[in-house]
ChimeraX commands (.cxc) that place a marker at each C-alpha (Angstrom):
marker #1 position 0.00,0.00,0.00 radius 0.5
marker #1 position 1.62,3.18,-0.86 radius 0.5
marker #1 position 2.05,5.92,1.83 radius 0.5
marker #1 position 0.46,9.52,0.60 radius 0.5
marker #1 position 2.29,12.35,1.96 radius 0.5
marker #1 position 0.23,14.92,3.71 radius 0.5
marker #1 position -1.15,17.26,2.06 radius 0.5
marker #1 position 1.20,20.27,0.73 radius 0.5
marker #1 position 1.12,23.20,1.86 radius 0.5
marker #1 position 0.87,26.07,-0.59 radius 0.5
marker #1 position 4.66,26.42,-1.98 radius 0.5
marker #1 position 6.38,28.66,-4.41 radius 0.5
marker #1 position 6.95,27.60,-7.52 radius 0.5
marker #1 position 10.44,27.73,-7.77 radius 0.5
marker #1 position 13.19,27.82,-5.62 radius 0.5
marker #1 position 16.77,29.46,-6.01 radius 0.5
marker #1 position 18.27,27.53,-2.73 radius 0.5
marker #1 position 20.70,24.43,-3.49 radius 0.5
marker #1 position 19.25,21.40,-3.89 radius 0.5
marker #1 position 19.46,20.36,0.00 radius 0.5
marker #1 position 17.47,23.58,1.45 radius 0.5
marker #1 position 14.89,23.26,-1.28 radius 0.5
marker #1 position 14.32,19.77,-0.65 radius 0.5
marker #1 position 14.41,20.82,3.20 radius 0.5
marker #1 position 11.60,23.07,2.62 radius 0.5
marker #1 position 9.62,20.93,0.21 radius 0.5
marker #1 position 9.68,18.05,3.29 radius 0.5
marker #1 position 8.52,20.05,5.68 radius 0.5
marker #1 position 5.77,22.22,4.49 radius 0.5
marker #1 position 4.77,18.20,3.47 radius 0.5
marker #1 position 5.24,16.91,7.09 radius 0.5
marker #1 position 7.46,14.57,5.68 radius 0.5
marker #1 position 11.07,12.77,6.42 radius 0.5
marker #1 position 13.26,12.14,4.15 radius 0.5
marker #1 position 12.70,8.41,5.06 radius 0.5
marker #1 position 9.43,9.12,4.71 radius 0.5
marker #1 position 9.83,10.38,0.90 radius 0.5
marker #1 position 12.04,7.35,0.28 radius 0.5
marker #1 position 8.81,5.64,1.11 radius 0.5
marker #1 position 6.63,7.12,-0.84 radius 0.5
marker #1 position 9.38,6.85,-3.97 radius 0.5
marker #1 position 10.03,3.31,-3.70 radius 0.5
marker #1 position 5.73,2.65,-3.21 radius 0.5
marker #1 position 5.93,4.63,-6.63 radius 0.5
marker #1 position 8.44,2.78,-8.10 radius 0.5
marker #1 position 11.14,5.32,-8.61 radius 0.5
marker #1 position 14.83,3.94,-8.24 radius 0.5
marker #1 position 16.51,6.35,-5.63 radius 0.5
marker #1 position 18.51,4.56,-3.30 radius 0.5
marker #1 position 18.21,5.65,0.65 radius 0.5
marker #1 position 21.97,6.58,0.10 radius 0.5
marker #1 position 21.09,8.54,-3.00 radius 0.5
marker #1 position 18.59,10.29,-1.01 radius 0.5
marker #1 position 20.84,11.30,1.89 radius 0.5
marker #1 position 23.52,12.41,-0.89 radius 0.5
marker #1 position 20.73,14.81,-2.93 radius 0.5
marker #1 position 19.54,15.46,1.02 radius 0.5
marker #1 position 22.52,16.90,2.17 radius 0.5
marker #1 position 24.46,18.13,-0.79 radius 0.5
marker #1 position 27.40,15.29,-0.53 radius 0.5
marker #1 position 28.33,13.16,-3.59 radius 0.5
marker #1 position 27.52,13.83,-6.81 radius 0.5
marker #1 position 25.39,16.47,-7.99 radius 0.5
marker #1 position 21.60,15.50,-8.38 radius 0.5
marker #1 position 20.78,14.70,-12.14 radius 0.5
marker #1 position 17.97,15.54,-13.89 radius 0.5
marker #1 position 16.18,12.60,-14.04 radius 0.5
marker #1 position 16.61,12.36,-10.42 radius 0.5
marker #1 position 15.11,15.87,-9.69 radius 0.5
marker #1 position 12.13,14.99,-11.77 radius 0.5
marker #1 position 11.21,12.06,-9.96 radius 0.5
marker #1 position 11.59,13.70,-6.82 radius 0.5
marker #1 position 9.46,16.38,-8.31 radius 0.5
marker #1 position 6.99,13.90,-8.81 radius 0.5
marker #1 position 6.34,12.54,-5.61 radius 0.5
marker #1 position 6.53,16.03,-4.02 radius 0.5
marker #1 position 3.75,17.77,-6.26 radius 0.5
marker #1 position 6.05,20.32,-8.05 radius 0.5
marker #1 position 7.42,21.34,-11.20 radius 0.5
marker #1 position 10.89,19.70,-12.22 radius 0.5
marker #1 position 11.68,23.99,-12.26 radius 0.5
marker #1 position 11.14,23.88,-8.96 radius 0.5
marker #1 position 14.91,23.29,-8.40 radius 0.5
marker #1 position 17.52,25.77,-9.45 radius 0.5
marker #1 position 19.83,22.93,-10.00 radius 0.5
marker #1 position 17.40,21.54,-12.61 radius 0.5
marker #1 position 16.96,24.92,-14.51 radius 0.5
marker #1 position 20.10,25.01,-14.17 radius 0.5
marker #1 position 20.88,22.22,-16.13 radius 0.5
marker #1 position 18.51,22.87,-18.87 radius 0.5
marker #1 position 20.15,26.18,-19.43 radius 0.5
marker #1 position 23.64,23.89,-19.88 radius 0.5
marker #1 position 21.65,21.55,-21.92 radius 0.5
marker #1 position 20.71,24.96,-24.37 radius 0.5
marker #1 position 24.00,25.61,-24.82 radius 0.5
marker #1 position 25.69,22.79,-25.21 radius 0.5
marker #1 position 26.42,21.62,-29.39 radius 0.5
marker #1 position 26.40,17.88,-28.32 radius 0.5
marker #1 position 23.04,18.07,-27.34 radius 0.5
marker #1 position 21.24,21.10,-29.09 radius 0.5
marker #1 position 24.19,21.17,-32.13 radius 0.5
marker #1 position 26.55,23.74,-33.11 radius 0.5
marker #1 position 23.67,26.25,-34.34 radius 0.5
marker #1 position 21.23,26.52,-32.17 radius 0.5
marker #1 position 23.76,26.11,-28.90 radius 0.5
marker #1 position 25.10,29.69,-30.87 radius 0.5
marker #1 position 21.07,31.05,-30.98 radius 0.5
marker #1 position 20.72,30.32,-27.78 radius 0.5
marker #1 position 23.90,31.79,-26.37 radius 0.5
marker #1 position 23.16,35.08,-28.39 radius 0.5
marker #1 position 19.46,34.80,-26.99 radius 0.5
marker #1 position 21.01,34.78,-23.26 radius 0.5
marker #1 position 23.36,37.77,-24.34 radius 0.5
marker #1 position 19.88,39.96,-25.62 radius 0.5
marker #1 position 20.83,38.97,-29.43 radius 0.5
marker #1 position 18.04,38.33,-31.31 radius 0.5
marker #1 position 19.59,37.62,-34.64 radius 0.5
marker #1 position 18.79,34.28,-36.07 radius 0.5
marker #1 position 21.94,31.96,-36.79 radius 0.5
marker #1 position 21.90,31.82,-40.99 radius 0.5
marker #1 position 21.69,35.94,-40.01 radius 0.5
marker #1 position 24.53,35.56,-37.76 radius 0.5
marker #1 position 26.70,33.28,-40.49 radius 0.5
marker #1 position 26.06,35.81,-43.05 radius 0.5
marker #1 position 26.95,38.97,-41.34 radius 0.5
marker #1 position 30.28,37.78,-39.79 radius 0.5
marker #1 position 31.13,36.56,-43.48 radius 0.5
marker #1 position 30.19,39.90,-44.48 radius 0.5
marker #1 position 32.12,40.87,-42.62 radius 0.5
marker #1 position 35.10,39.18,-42.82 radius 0.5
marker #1 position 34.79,40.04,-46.72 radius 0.5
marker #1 position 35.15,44.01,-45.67 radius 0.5
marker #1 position 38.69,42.90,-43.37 radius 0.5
marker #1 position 39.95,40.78,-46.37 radius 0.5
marker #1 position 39.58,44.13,-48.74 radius 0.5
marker #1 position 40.59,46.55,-46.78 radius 0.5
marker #1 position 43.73,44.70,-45.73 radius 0.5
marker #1 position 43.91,44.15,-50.03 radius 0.5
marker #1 position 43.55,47.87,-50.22 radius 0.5
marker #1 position 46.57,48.26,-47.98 radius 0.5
marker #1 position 49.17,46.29,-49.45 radius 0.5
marker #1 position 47.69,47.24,-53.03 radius 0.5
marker link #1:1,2 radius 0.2
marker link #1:2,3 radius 0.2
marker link #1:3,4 radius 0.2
marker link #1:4,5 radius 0.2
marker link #1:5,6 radius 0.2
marker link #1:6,7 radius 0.2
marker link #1:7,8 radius 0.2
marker link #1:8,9 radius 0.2
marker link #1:9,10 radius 0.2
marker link #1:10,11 radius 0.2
marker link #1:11,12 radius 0.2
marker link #1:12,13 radius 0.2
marker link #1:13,14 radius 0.2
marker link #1:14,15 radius 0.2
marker link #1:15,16 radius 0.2
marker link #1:16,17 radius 0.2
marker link #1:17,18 radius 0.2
marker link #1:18,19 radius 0.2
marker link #1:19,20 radius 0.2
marker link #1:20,21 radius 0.2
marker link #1:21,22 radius 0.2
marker link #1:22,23 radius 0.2
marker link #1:23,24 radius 0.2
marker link #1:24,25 radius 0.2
marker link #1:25,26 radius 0.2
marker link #1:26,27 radius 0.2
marker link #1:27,28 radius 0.2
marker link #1:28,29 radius 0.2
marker link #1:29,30 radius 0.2
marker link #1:30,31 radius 0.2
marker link #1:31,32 radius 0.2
marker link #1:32,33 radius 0.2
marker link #1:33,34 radius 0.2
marker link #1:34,35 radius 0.2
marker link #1:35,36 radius 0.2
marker link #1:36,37 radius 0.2
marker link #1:37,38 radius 0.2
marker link #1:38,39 radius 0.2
marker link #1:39,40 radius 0.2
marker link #1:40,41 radius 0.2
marker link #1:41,42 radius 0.2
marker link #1:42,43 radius 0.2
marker link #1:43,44 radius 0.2
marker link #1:44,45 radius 0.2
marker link #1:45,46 radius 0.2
marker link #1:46,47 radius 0.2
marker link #1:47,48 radius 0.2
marker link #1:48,49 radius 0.2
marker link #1:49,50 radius 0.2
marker link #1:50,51 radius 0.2
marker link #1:51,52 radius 0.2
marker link #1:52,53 radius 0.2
marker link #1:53,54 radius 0.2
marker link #1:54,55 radius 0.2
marker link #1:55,56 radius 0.2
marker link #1:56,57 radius 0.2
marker link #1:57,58 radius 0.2
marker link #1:58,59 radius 0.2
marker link #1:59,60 radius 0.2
marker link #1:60,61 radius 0.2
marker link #1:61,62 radius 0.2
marker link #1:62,63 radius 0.2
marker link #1:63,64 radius 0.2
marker link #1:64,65 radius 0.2
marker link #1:65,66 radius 0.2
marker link #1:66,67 radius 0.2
marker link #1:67,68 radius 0.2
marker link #1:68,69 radius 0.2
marker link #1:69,70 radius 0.2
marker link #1:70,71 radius 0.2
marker link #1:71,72 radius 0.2
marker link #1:72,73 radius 0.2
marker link #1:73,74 radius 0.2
marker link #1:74,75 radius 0.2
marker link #1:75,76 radius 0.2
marker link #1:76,77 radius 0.2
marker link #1:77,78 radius 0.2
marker link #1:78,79 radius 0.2
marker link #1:79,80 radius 0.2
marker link #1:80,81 radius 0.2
marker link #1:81,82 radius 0.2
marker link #1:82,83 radius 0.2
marker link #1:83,84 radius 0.2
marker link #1:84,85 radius 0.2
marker link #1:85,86 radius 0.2
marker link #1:86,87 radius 0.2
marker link #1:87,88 radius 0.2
marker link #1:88,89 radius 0.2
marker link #1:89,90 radius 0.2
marker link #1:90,91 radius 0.2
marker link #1:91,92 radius 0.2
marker link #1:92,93 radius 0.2
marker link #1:93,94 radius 0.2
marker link #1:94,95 radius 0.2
marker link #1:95,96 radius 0.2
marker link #1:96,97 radius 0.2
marker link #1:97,98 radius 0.2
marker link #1:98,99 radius 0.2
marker link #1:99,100 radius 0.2
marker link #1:100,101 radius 0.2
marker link #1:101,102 radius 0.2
marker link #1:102,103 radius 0.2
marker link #1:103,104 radius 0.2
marker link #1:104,105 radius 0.2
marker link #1:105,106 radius 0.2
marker link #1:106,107 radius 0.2
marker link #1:107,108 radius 0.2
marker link #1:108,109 radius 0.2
marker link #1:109,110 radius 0.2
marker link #1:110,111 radius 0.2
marker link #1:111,112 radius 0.2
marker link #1:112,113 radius 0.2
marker link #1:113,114 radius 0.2
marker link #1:114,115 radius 0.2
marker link #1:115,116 radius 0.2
marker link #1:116,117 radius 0.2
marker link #1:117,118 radius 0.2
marker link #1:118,119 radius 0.2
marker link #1:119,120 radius 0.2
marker link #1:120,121 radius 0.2
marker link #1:121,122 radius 0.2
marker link #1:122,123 radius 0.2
marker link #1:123,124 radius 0.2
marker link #1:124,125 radius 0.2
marker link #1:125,126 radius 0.2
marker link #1:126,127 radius 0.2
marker link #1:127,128 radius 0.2
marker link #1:128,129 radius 0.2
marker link #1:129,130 radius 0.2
marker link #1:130,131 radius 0.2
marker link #1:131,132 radius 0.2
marker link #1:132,133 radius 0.2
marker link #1:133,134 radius 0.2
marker link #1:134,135 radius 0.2
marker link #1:135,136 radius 0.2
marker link #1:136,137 radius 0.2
marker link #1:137,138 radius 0.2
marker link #1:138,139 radius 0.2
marker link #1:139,140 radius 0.2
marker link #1:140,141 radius 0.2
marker link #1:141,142 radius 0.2
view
């Protein structure tokens, strides 16, 4: 039989502590122990050991992934965005090529910056450009 946690209290919807406060908070505006959530996660079926737990609990080991935040989400009735850690990481995953490609990491690093040129935009103007550098050095030594 799977334990409900009590009912939440009403809670922001994001947080901009680390991980371990933000869960902190999350546990006890739910009446809950962390032994309590790792109840409630394994009646779910979510994987999180009890070591995991006390790692993502109080900031030791490595950091909490995303997949990890989401499922703890889950169980405590708030957005995945809930944790800076998790925006966070989808603001690394935006800019990183391997994930987003070359391209649109670039848009969305110029998006951060306030640039709202679109990347074809962005390839043509520097090889504009680099065109005008090309003649005026020409010019010079002409």
């Amino acid at each position: 039989m799977a334990t409900e946690p009590a009912p939440a209290q009403s809670a922001p919807e994001v947080s901009d502590e680390p991980l371990p406060e933000a869960l902190s908070v999350l546990l006890e505006r739910r009446r809950m122990t962390l032994s309590s959530l790792g109840s409630v996660l394994r009646a779910e079926g979510i994987a999180i050991s009890r070591t995991r737990l006390h790692q993502l609990a109080t900031g030791r080991g490595p950091a909490a992934t995303a997949v990890q935040m989401e499922r703890l989400a889950t169980v405590l009735g708030v957005s995945p965005g809930y944790f800076a850690e998790y925006r966070l990481s989808r603001v690394r995953d935006l800019l990183d090529p391997s994930v987003v490609g070359f391209d649109r990491a670039m848009a969305n690093f110029e998006r951060l910056r306030g640039r709202r040129q679109p990347p074809a935009d962005q390839r043509a103007e520097r090889e504009r450009l680099a065109g005008q550098g090309k003649s005026a050095r020409s010019e010079e030594t002409g």
